[in-house]
MDAnalysis code that builds the backbone (N, CA, C; Angstrom):
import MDAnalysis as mda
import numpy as np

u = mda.Universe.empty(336, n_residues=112, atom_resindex=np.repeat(np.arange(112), 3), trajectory=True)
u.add_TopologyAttr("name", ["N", "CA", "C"] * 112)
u.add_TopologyAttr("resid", np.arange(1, 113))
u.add_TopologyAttr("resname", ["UNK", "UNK", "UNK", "UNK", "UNK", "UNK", "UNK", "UNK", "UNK", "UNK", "UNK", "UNK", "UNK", "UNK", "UNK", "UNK", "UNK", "UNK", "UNK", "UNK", "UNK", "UNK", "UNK", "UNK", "UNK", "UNK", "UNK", "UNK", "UNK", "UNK", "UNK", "UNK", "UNK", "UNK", "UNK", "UNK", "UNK", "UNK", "UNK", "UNK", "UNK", "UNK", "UNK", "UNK", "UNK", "UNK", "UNK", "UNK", "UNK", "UNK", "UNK", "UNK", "UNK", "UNK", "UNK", "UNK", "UNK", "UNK", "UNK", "UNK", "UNK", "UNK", "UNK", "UNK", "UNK", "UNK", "UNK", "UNK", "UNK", "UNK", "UNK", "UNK", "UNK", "UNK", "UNK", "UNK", "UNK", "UNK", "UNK", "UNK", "UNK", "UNK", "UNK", "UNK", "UNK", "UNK", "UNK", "UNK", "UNK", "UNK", "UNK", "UNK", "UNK", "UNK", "UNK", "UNK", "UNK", "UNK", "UNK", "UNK", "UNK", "UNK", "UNK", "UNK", "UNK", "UNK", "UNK", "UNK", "UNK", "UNK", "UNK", "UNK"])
u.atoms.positions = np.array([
    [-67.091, 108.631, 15.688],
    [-67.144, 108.576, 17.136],
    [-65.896, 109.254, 17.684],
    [-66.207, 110.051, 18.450],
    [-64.891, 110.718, 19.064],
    [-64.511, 109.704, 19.814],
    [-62.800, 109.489, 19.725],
    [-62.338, 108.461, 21.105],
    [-61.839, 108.573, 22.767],
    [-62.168, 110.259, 22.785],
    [-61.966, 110.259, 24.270],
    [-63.046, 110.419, 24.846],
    [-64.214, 110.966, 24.121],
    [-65.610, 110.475, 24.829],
    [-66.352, 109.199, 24.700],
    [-65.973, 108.782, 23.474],
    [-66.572, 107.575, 22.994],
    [-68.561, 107.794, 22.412],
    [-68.668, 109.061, 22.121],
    [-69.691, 109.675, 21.634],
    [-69.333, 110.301, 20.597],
    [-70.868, 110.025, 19.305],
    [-70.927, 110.649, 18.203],
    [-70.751, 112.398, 18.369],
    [-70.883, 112.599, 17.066],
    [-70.980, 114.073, 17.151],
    [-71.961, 114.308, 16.598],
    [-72.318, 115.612, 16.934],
    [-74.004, 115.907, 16.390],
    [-73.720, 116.307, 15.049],
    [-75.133, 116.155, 14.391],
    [-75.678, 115.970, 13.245],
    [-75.024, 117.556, 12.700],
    [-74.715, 117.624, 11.201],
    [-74.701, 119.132, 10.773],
    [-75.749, 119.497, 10.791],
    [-75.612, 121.025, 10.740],
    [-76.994, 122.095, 10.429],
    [-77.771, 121.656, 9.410],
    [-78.914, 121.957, 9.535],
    [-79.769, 121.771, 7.888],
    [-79.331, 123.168, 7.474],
    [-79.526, 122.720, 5.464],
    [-78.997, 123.793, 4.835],
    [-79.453, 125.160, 5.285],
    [-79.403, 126.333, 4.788],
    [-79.457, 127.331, 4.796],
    [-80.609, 127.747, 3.545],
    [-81.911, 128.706, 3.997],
    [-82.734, 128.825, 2.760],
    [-82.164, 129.495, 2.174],
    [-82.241, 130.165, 0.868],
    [-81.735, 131.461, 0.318],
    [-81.995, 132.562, 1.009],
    [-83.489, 132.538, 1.441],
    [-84.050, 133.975, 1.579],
    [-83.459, 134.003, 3.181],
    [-82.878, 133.578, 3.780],
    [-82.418, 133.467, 5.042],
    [-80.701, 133.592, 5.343],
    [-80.989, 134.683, 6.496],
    [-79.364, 135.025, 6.679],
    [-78.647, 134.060, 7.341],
    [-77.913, 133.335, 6.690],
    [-77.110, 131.992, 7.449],
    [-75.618, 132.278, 7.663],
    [-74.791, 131.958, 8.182],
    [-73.623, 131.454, 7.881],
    [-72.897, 130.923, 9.182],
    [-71.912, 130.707, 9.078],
    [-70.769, 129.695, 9.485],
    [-69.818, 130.058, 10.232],
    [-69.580, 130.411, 11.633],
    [-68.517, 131.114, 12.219],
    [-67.745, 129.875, 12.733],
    [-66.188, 130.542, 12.826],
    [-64.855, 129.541, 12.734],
    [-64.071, 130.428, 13.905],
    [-63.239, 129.281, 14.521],
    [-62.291, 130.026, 15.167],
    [-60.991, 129.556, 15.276],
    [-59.842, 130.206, 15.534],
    [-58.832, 129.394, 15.043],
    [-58.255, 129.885, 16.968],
    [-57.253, 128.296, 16.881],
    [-57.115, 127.813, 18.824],
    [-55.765, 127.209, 17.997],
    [-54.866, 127.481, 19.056],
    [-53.573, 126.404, 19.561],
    [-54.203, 125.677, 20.786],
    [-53.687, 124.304, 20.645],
    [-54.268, 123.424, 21.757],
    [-52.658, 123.125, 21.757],
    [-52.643, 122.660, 23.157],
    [-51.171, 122.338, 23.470],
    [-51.274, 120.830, 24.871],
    [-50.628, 119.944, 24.341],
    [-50.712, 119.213, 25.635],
    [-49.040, 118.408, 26.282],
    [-48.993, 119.229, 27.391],
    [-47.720, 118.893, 27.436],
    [-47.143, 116.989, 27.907],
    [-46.078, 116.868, 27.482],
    [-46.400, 114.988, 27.551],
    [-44.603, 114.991, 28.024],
    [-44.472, 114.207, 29.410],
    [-43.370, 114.473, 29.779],
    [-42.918, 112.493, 29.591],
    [-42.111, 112.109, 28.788],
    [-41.685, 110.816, 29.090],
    [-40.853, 110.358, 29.447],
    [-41.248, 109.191, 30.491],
    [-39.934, 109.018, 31.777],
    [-39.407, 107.008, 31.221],
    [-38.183, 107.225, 30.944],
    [-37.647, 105.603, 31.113],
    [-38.127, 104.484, 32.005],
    [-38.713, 103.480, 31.190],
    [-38.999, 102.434, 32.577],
    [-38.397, 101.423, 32.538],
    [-37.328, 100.757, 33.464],
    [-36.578, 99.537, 32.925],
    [-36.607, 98.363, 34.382],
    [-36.491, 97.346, 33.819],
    [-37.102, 96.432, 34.997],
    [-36.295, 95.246, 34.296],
    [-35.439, 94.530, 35.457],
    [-34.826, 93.912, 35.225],
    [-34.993, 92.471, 36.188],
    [-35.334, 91.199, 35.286],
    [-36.006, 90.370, 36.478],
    [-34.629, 89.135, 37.008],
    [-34.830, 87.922, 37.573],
    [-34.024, 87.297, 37.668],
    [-32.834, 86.865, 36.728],
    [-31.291, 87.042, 37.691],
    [-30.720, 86.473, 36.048],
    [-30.248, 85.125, 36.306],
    [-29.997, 84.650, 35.590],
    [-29.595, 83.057, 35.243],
    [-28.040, 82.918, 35.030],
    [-27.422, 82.812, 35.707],
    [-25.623, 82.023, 34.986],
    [-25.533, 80.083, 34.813],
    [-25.366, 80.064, 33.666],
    [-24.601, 78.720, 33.606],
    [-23.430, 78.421, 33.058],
    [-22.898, 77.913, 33.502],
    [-21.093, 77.297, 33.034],
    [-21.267, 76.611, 31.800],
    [-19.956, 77.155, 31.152],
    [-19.984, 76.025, 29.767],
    [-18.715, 76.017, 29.662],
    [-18.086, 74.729, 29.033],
    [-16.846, 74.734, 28.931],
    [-16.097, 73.951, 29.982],
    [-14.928, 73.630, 30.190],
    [-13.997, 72.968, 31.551],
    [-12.965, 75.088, 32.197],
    [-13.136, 74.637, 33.563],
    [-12.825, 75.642, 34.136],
    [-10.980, 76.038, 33.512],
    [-10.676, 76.504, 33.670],
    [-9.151, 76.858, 33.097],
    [-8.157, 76.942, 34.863],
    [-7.427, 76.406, 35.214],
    [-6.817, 76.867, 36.697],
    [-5.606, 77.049, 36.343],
    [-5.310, 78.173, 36.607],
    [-3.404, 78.537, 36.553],
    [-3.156, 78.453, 38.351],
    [-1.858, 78.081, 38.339],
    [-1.166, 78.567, 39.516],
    [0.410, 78.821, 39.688],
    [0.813, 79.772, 40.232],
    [1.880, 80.667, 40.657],
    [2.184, 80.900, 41.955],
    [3.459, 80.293, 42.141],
    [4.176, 80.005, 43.475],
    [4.967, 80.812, 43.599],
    [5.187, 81.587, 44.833],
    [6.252, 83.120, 44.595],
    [7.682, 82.083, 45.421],
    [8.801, 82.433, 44.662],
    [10.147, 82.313, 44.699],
    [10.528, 81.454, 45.866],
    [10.061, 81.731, 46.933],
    [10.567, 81.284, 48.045],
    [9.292, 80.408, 48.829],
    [8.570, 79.835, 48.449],
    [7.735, 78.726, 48.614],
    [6.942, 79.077, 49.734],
    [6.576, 80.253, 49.755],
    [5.915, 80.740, 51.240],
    [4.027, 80.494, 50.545],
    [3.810, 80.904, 49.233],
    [2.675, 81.486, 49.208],
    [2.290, 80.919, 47.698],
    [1.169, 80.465, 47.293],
    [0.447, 79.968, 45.868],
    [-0.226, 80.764, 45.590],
    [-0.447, 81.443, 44.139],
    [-2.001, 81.966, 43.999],
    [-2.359, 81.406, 42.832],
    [-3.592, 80.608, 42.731],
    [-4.130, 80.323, 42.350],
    [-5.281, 81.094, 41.292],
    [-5.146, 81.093, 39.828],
    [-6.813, 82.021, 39.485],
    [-7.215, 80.652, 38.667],
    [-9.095, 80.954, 38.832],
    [-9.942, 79.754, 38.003],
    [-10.595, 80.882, 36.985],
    [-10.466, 80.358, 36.070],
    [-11.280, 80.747, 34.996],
    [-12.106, 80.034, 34.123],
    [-13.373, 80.410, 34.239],
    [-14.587, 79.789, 33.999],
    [-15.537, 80.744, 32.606],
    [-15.833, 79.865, 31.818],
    [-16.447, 80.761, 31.032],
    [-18.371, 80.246, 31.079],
    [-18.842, 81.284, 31.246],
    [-20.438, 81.423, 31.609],
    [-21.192, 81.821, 30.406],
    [-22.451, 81.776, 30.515],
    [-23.340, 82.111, 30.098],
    [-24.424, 83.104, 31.129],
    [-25.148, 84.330, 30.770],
    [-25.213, 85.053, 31.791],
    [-27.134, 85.540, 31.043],
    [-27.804, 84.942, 31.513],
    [-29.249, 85.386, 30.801],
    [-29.708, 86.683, 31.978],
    [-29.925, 87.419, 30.933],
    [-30.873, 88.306, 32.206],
    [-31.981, 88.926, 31.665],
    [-33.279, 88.633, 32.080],
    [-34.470, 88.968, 31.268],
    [-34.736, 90.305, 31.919],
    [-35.222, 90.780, 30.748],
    [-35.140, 92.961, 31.102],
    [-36.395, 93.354, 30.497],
    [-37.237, 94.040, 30.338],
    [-38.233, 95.431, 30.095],
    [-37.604, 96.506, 29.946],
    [-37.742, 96.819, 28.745],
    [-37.623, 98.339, 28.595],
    [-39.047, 98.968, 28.154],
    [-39.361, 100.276, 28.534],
    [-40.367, 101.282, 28.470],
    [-40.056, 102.387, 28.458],
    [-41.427, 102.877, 28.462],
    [-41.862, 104.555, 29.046],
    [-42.449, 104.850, 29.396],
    [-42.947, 105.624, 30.182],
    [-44.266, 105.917, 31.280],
    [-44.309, 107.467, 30.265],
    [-45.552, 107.756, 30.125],
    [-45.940, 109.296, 29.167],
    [-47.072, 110.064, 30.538],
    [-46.275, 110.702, 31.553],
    [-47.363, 111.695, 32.127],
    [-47.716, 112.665, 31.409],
    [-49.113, 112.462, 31.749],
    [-49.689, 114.592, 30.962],
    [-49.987, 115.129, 31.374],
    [-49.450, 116.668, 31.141],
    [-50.066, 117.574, 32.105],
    [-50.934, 118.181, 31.339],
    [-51.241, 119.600, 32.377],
    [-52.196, 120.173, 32.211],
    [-53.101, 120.643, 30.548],
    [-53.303, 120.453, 29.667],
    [-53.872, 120.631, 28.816],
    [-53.893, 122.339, 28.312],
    [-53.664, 123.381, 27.181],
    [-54.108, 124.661, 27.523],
    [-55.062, 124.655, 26.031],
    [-55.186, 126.203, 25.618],
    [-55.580, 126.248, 24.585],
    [-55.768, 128.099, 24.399],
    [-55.080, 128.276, 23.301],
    [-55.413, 129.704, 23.056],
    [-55.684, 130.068, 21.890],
    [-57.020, 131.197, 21.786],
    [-57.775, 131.589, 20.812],
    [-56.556, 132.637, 20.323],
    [-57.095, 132.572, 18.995],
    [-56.321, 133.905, 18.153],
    [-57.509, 134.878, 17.699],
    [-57.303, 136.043, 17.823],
    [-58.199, 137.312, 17.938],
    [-58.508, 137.144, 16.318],
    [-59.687, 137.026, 16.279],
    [-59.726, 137.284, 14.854],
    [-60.359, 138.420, 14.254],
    [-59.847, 139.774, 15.232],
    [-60.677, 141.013, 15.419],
    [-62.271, 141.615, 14.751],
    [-63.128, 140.517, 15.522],
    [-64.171, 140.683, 14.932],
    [-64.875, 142.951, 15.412],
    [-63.998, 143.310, 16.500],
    [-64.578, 144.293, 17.029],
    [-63.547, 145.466, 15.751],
    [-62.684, 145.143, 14.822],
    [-62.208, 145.505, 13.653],
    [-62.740, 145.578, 12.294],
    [-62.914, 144.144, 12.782],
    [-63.863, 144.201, 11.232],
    [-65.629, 144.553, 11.556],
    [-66.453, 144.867, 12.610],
    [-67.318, 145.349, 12.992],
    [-66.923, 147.202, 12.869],
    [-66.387, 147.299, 13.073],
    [-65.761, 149.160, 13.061],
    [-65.724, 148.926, 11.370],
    [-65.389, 148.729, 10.542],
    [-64.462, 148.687, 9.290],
    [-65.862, 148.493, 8.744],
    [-67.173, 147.928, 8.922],
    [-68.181, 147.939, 8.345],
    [-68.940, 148.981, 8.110],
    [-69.285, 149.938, 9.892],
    [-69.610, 150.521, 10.489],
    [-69.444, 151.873, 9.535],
    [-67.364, 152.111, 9.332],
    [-67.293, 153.116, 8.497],
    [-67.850, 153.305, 7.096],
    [-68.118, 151.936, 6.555],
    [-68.386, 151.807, 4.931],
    [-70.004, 152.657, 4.665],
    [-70.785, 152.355, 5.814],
    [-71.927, 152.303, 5.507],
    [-71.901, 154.106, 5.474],
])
């Protein structure tokens, strides 16, 4: 079953008799499909929780005008994320290679 039609393929030829001119023509194709892929990242709510007792320093400058105070807290920081890729495609091509049948038709032509 092919999977982009989702249809069989037809049946082969019945054989070929002897006394009958048969055969089998082939062609040779580059198919090309161009596929451009783009980053997808998605980042949903995040979560902080505290663990631990907070740490507080404080520092009084010389002349008693001014305190600074820092708290230091150590967290836990969840942040649930998606990573991806989005695959656009473009246009599809396809090119035959000459398989100079109007060459090898001349090249017969001369033999005979």
């Amino acid at each position: 079953m092919d999977i982009l039609t989702g249809k069989f393929p037809p049946p082969p030829p019945p054989p070929c008799p002897p006394d009958k001119c048969c055969n089998t023509g082939f062609e040779v194709a580059k198919v090309s499909l161009p596929i451009e892929i783009l980053p997808q990242t998605f980042v949903g709510d995040v979560d902080v929780d505290c663990f631990g007792e907070p740490c507080v320093t404080c520092e009084c400058d010389p002349c008693g005008s001014s305190c600074r105070v820092v708290i230091t807290q150590r967290i836990k920081i969840k942040i649930p994320y998606k990573i991806g890729v989005k695959a656009i495609t473009g246009c599809s091509n396809i090119f035959c290679f000459p398989l100079g049948c109007e060459e090898a038709d001349k090249a017969e032509d001369e033999k005979k």
